[in-house]
N, C-alpha and C positions, 0 to 999 in steps of 0.2 A: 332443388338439391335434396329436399329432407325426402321426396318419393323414389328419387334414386337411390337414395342412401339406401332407402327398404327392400327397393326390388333387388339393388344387390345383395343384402343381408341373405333374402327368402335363396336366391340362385345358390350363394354359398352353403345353408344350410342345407339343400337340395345336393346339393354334389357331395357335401358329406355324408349324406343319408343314403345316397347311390354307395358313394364311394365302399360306405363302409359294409352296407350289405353284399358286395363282390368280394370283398377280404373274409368275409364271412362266409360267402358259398367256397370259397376257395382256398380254406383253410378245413372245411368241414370234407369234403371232396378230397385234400390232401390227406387229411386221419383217414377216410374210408380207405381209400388205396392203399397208407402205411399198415391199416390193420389186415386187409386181407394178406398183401403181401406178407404181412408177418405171421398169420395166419396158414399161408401155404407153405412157408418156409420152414415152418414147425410141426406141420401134419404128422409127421409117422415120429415123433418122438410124445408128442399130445398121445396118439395111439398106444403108445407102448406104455404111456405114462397110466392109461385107465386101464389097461390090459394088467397091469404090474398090481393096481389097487387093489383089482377086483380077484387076484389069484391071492396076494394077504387077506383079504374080505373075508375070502370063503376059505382060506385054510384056519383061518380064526374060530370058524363056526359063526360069521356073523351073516344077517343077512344087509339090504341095501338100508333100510329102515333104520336096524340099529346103527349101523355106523354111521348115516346120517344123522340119528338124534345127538350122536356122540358126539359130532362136530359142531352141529347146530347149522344144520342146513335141511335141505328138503328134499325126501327122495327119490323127488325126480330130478334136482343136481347130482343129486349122489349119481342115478342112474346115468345122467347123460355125461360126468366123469368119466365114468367106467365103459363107454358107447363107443366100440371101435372110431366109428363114423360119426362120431358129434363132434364138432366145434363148439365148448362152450369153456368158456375163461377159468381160472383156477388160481386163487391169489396166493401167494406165500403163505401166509399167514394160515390158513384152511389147508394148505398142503403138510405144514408144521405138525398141524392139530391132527390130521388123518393118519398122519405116520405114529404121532401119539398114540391115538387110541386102537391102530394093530401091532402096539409096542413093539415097533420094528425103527434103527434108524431112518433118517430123513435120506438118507442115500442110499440106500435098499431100493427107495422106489424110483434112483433112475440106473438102476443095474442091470439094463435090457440086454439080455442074453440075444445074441441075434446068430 
């Protein structure tokens, strides 16, 4: 009885260990999919969004550098912000601070003239 009891133990702990590594591929697979799509479904306003930065940037007289140090980022975020064709993230919080420091509102920079 007490070596079944084990082998059972080991079996159960075994299917939870499966179990739990397929919730895991399969929850990390569901993000990748949710982010691209949400990714694709934001492209040309992301675009419009660096295109928008990068025209206060430089009517500012700044270049990527400073407005990077301004924000406290790096500038090659800055740059890939500003990158027609980049895909890269942009938190609220650093969006806040950007529009700050081209002392323009926060809603200037989604006023994409189209």
């Amino acid at each position: 009885l007490c070596g079944h009891l084990r082998r059972y133990k080991k079996i159960v702990k075994k299917t939870y260990i499966i179990s739990k590594e397929i919730l895991y591929k399969s929850l990390y697979h569901s993000v990748q999919k949710g982010a691209i799509a949400m990714g694709e479904r934001h492209t040309e306003e992301m675009r419009l969004l660096g295109l928008t930065i990068a025209f206060y940037r430089r009517a500012r007289g700044l270049t990527q550098s400073e407005l990077a140090e301004a924000v406290k980022i790096s500038r090659t975020h800055m740059s890939n912000i500003e990158a027609p064709n980049s895909h890269t993230s942009l938190s609220l919080n650093k969006l806040m601070d950007i529009a700050e420091a081209l002392e323009i509102p926060l809603k200037t920079l989604f006023d994409f003239k189209r």
